[in-house]
mmCIF file of the N, C-alpha and C atoms, coordinates in Angstrom:
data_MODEL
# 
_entry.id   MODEL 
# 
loop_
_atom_site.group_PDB 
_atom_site.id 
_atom_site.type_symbol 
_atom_site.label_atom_id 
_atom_site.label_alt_id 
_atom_site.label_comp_id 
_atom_site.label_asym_id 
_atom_site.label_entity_id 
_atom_site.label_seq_id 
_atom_site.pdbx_PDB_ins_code 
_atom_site.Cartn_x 
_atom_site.Cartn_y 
_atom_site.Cartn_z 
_atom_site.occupancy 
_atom_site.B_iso_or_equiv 
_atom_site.pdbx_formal_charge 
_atom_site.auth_seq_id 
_atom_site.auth_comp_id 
_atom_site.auth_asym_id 
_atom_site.auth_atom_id 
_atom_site.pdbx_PDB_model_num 
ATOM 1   N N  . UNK A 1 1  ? -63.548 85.167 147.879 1.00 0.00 ? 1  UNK A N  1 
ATOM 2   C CA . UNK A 1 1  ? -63.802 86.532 147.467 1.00 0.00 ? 1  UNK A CA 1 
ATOM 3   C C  . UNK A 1 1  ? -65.315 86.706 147.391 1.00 0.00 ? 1  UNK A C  1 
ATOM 4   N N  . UNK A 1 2  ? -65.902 87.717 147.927 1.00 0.00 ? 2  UNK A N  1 
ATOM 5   C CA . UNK A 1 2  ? -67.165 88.208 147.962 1.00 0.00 ? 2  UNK A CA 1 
ATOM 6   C C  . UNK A 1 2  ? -67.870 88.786 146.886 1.00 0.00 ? 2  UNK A C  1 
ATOM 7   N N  . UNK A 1 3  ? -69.203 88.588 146.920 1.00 0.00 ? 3  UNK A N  1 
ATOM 8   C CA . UNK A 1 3  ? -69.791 88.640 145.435 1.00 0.00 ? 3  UNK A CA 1 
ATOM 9   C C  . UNK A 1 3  ? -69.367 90.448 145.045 1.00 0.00 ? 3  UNK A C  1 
ATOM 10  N N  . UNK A 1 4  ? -68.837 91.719 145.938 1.00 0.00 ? 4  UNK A N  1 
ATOM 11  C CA . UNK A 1 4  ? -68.925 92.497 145.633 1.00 0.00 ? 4  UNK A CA 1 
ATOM 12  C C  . UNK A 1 4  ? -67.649 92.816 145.212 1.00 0.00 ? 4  UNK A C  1 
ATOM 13  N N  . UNK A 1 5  ? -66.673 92.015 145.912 1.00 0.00 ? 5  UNK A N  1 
ATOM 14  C CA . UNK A 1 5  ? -64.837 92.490 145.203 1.00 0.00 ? 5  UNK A CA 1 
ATOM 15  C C  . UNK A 1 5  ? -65.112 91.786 143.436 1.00 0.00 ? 5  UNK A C  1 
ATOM 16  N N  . UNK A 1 6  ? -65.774 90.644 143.558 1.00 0.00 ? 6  UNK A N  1 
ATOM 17  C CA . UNK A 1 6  ? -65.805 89.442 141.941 1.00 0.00 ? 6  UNK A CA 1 
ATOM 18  C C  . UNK A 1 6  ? -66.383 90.760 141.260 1.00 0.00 ? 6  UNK A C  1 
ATOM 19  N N  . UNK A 1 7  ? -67.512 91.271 141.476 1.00 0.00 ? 7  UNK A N  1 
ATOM 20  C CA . UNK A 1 7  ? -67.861 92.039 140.452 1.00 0.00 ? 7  UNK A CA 1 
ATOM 21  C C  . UNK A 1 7  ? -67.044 93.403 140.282 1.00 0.00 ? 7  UNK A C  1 
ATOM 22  N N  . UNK A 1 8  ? -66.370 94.081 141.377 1.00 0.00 ? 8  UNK A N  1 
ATOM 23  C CA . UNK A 1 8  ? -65.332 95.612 141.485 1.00 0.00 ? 8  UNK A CA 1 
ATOM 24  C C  . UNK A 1 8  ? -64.400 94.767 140.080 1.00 0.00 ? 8  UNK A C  1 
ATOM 25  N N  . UNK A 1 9  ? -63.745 93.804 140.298 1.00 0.00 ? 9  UNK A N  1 
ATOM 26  C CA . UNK A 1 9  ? -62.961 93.095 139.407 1.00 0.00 ? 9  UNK A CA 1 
ATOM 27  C C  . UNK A 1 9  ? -62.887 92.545 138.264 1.00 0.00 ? 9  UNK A C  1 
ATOM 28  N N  . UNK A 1 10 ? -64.659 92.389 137.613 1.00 0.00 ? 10 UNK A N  1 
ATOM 29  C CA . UNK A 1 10 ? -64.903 91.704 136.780 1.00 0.00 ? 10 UNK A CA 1 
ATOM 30  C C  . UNK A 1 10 ? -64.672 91.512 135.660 1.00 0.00 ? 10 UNK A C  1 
ATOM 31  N N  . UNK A 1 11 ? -64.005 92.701 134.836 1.00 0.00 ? 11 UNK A N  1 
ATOM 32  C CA . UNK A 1 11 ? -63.354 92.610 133.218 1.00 0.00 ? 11 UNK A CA 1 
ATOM 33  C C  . UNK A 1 11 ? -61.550 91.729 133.934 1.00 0.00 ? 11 UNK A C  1 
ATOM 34  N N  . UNK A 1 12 ? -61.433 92.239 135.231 1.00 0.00 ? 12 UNK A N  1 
ATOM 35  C CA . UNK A 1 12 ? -59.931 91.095 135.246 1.00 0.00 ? 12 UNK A CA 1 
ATOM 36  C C  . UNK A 1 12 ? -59.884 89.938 135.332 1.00 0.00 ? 12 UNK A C  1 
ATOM 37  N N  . UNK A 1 13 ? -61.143 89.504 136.165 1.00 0.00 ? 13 UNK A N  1 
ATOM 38  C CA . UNK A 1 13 ? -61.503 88.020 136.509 1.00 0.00 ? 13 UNK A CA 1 
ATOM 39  C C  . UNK A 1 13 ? -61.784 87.501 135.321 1.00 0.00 ? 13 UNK A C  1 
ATOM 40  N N  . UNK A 1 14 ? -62.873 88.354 134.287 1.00 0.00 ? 14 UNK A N  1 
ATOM 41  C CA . UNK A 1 14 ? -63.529 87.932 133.201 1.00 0.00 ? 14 UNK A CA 1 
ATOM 42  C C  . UNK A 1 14 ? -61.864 87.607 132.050 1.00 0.00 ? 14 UNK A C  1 
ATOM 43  N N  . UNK A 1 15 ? -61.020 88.290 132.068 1.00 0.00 ? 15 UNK A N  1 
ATOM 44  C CA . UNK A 1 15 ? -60.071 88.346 131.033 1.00 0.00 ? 15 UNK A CA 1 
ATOM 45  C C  . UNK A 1 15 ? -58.742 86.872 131.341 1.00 0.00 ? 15 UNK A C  1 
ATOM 46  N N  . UNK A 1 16 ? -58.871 86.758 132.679 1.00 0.00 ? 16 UNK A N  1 
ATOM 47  C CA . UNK A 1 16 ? -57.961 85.838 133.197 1.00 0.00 ? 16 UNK A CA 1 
ATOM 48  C C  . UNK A 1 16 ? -59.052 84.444 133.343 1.00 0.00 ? 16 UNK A C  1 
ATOM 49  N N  . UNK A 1 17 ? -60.072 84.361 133.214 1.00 0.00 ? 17 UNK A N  1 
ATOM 50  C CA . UNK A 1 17 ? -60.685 83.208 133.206 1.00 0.00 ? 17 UNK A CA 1 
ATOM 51  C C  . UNK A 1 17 ? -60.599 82.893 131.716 1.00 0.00 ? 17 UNK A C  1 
ATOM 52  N N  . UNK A 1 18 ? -60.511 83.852 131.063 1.00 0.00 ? 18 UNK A N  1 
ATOM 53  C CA . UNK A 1 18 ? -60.982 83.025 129.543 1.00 0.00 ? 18 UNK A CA 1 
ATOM 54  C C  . UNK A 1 18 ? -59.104 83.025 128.976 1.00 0.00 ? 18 UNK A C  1 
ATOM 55  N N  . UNK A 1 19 ? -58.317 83.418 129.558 1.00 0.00 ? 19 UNK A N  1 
ATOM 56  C CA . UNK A 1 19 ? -57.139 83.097 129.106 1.00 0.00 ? 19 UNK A CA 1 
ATOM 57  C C  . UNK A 1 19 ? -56.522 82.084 130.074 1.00 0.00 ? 19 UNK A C  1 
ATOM 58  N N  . UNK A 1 20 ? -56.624 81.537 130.699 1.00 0.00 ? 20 UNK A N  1 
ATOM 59  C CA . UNK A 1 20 ? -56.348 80.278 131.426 1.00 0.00 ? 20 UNK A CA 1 
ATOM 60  C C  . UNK A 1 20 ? -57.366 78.504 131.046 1.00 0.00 ? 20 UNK A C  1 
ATOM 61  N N  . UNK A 1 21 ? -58.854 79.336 130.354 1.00 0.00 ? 21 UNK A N  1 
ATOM 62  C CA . UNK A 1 21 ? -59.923 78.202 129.988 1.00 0.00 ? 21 UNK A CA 1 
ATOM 63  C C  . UNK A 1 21 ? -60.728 79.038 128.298 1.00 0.00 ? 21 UNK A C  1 
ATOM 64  N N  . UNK A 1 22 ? -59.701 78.838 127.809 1.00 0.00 ? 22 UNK A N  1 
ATOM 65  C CA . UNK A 1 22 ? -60.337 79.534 126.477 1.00 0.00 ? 22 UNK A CA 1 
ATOM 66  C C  . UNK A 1 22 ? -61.673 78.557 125.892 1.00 0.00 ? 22 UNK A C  1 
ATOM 67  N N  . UNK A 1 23 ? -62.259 77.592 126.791 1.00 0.00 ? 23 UNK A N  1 
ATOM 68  C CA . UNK A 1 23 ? -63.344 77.314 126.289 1.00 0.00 ? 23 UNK A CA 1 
ATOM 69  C C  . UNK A 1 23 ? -64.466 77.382 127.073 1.00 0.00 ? 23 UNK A C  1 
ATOM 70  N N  . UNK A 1 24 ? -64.385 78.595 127.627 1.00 0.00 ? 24 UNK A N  1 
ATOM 71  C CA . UNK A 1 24 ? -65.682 79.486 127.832 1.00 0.00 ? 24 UNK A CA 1 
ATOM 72  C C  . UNK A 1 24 ? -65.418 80.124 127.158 1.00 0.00 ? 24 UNK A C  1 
ATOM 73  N N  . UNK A 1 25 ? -67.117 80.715 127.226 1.00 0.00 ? 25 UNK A N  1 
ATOM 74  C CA . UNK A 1 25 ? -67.843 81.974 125.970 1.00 0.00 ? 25 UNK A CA 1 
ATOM 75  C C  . UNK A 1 25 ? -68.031 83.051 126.930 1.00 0.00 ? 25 UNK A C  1 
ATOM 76  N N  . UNK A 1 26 ? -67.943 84.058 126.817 1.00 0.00 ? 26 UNK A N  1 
ATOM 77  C CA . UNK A 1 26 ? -68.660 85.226 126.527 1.00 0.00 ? 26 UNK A CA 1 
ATOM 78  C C  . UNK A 1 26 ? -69.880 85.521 126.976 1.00 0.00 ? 26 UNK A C  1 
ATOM 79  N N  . UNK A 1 27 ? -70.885 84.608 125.841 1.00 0.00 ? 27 UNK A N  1 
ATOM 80  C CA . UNK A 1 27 ? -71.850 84.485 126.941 1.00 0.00 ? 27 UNK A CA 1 
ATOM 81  C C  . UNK A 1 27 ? -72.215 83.823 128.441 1.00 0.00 ? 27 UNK A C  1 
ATOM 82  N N  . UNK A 1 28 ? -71.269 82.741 128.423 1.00 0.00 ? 28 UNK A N  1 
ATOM 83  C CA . UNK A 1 28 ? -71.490 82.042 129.762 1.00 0.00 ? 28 UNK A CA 1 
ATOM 84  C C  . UNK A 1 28 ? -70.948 83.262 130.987 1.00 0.00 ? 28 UNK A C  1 
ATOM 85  N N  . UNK A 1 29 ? -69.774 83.599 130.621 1.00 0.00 ? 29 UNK A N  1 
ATOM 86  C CA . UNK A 1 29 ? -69.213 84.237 131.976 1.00 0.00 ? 29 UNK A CA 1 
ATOM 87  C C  . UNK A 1 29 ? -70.143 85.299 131.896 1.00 0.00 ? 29 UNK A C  1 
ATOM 88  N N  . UNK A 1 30 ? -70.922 86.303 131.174 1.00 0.00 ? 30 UNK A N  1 
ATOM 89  C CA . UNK A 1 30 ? -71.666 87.286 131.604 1.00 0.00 ? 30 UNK A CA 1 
ATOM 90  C C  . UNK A 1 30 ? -72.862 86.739 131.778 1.00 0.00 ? 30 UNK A C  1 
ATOM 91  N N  . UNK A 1 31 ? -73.368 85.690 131.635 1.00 0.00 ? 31 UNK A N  1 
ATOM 92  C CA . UNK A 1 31 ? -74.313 85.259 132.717 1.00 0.00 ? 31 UNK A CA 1 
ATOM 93  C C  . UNK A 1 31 ? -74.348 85.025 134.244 1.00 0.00 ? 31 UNK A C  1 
ATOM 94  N N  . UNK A 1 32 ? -72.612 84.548 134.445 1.00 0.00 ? 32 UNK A N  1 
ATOM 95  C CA . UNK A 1 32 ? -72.425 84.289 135.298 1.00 0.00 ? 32 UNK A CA 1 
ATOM 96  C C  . UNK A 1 32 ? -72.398 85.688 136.428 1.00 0.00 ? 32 UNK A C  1 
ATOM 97  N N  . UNK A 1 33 ? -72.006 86.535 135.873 1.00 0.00 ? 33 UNK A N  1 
ATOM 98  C CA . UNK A 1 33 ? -71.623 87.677 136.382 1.00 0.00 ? 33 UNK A CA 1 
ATOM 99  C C  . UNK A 1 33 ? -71.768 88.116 137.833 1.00 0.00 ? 33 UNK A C  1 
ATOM 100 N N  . UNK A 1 34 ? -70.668 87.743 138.465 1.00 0.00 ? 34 UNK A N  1 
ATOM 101 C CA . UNK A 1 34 ? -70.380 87.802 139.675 1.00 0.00 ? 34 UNK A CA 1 
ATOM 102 C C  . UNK A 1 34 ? -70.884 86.728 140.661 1.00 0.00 ? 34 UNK A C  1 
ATOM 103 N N  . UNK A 1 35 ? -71.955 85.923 140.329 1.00 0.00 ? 35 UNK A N  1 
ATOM 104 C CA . UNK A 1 35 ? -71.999 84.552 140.810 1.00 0.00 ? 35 UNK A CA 1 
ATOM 105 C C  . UNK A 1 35 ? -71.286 83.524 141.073 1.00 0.00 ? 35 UNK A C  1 
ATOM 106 N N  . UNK A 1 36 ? -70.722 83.183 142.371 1.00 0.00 ? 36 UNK A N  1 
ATOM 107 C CA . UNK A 1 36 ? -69.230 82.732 142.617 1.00 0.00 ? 36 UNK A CA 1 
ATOM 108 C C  . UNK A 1 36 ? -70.097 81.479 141.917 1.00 0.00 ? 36 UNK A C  1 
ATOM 109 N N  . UNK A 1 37 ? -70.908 80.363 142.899 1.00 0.00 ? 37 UNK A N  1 
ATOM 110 C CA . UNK A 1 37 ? -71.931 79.117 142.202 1.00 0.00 ? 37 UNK A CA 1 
ATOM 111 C C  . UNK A 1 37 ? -71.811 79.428 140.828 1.00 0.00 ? 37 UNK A C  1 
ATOM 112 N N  . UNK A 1 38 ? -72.766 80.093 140.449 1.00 0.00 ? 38 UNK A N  1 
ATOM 113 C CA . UNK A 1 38 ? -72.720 80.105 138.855 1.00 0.00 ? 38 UNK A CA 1 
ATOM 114 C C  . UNK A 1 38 ? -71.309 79.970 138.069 1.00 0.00 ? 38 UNK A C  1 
ATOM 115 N N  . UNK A 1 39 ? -69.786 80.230 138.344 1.00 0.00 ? 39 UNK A N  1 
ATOM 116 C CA . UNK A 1 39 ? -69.024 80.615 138.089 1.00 0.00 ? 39 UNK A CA 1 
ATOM 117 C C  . UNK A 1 39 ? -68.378 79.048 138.211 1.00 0.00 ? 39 UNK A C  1 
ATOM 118 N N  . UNK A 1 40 ? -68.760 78.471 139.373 1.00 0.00 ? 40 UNK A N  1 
ATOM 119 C CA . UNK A 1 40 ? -68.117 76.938 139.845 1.00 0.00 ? 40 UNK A CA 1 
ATOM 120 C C  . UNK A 1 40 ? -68.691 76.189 138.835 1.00 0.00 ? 40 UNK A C  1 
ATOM 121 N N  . UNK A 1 41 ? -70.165 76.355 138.550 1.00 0.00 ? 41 UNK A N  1 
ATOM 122 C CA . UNK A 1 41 ? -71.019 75.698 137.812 1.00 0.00 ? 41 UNK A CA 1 
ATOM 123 C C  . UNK A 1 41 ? -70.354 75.028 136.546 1.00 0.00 ? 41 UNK A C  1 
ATOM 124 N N  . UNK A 1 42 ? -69.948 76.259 135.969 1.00 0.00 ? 42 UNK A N  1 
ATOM 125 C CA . UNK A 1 42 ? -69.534 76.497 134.306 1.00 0.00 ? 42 UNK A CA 1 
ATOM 126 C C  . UNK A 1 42 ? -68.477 75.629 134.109 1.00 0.00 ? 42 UNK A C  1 
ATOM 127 N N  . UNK A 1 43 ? -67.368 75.905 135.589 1.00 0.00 ? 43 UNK A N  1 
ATOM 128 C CA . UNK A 1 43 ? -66.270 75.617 135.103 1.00 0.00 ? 43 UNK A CA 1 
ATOM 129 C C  . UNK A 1 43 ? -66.385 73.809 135.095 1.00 0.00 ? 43 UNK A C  1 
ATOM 130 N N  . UNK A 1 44 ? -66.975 73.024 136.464 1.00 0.00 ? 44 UNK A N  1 
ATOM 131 C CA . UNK A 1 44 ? -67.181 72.174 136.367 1.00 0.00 ? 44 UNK A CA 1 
ATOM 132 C C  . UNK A 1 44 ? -67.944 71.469 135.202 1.00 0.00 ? 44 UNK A C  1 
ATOM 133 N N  . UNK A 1 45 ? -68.968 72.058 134.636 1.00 0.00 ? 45 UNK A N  1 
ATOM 134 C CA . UNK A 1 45 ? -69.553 71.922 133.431 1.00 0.00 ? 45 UNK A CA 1 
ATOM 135 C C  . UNK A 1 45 ? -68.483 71.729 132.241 1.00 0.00 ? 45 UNK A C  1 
ATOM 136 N N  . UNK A 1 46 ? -68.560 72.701 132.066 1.00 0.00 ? 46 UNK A N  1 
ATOM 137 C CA . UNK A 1 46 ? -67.571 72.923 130.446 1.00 0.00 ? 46 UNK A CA 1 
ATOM 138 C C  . UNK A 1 46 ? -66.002 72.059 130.876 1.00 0.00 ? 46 UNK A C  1 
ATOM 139 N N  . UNK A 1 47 ? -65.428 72.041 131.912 1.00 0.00 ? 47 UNK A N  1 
ATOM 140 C CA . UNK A 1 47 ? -63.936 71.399 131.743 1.00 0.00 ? 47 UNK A CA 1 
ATOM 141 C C  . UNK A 1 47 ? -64.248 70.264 132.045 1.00 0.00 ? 47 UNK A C  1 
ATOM 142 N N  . UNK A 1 48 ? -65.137 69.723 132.871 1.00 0.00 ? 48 UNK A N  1 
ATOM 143 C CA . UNK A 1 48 ? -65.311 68.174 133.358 1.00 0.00 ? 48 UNK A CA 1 
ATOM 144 C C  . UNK A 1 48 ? -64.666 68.244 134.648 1.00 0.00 ? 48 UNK A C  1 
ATOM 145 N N  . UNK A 1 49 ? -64.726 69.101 135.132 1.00 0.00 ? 49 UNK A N  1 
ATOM 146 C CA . UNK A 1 49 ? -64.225 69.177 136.708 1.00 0.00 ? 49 UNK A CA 1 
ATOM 147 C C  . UNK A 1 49 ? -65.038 68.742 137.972 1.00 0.00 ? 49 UNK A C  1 
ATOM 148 N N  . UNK A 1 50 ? -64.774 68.205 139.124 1.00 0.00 ? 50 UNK A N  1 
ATOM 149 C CA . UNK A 1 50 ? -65.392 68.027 139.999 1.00 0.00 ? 50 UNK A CA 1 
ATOM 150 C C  . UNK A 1 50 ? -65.335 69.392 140.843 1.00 0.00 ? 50 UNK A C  1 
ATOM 151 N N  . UNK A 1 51 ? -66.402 69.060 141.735 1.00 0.00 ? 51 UNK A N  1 
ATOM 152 C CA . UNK A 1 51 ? -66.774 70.340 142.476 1.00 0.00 ? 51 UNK A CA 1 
ATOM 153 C C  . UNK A 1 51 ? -65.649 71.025 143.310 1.00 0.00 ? 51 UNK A C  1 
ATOM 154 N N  . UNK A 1 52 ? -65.424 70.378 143.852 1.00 0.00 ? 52 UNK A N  1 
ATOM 155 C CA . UNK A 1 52 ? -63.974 70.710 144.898 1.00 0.00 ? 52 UNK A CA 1 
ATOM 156 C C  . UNK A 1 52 ? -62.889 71.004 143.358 1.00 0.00 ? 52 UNK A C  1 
ATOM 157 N N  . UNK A 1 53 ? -62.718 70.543 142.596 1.00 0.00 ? 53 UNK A N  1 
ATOM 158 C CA . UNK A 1 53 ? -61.778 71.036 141.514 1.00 0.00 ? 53 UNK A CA 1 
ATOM 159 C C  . UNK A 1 53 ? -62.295 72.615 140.821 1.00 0.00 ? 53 UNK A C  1 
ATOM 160 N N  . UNK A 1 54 ? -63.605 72.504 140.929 1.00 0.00 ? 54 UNK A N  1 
ATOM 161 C CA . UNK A 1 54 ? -63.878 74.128 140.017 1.00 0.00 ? 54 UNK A CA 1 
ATOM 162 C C  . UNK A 1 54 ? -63.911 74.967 141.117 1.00 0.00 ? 54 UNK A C  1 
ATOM 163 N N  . UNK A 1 55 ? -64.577 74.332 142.486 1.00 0.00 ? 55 UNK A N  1 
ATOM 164 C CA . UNK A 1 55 ? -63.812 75.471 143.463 1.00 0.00 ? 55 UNK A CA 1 
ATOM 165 C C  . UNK A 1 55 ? -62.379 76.120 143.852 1.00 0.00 ? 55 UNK A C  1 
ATOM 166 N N  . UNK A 1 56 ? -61.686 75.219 143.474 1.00 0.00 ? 56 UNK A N  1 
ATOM 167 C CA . UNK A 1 56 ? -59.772 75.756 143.700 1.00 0.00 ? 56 UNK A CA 1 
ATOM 168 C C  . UNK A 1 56 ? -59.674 76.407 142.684 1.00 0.00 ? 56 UNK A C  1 
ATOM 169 N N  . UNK A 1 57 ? -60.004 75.636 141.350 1.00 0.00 ? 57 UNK A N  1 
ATOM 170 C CA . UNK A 1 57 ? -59.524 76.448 140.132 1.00 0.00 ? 57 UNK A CA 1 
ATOM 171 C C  . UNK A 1 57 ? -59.752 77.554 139.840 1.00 0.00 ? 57 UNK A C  1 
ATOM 172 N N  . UNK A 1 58 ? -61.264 78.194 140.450 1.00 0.00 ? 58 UNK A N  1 
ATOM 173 C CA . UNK A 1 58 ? -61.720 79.826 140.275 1.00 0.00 ? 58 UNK A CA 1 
ATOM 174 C C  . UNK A 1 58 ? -61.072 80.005 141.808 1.00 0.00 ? 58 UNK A C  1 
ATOM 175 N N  . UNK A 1 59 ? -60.609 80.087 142.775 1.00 0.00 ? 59 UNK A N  1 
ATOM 176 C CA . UNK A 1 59 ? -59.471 80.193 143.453 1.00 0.00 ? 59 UNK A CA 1 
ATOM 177 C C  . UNK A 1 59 ? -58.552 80.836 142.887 1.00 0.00 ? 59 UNK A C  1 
ATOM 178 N N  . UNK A 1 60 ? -57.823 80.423 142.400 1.00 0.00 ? 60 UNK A N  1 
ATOM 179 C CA . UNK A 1 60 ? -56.453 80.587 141.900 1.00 0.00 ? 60 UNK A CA 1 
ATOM 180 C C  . UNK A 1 60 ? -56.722 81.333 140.865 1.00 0.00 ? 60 UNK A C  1 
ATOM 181 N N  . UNK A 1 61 ? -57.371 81.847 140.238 1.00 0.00 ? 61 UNK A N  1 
ATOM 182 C CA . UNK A 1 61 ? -57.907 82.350 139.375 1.00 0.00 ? 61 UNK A CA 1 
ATOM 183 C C  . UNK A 1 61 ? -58.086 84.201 140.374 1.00 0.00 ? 61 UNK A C  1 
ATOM 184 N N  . UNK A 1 62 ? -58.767 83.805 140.692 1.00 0.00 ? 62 UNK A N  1 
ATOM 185 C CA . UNK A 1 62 ? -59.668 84.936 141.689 1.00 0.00 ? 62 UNK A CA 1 
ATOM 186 C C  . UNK A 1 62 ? -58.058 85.796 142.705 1.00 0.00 ? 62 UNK A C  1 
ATOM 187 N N  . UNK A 1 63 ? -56.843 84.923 143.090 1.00 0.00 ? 63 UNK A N  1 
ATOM 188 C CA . UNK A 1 63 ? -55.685 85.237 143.624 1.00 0.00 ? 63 UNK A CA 1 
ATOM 189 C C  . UNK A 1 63 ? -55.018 85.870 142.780 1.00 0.00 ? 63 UNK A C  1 
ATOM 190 N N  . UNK A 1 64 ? -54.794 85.090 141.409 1.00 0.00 ? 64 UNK A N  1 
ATOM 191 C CA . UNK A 1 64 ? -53.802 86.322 140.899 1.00 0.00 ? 64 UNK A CA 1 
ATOM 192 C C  . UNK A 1 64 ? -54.711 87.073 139.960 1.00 0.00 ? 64 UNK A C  1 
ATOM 193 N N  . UNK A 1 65 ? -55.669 87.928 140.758 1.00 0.00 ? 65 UNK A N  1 
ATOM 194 C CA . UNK A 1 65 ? -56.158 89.459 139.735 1.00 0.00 ? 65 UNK A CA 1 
ATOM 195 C C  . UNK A 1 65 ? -56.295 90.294 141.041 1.00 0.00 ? 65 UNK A C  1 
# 
């Protein structure tokens, strides 16, 4: 998904990311804001995910909104 559908979408993406990984903040995802990288970043960061893992996971994420 392209940085311009992530952001058309962003309170759904934003609402389904933090109810699938309730340990992001608030502030992280609106930093992230619409930054697919920035978005991989976090998740790999904060869950302990590898790269290829925070890429599928905001995937699947990004499919059902």
């Amino acid at each position: 998904m392209d940085t311009n559908r992530i952001l058309g979408r962003w309170k759904e993406l934003k609402g389904k990311l933090r109810e699938n990984y309730g340990e992001l903040t608030e502030d992280e995802l609106e930093k992230a804001r619409g930054d697919r990288a920035h978005l991989e970043g976090i998740l790999q960061h904060r869950l302990g995910k590898t790269k290829d893992e925070a890429r599928k996971a905001l995937d699947e994420v990004l499919e059902a909104v």
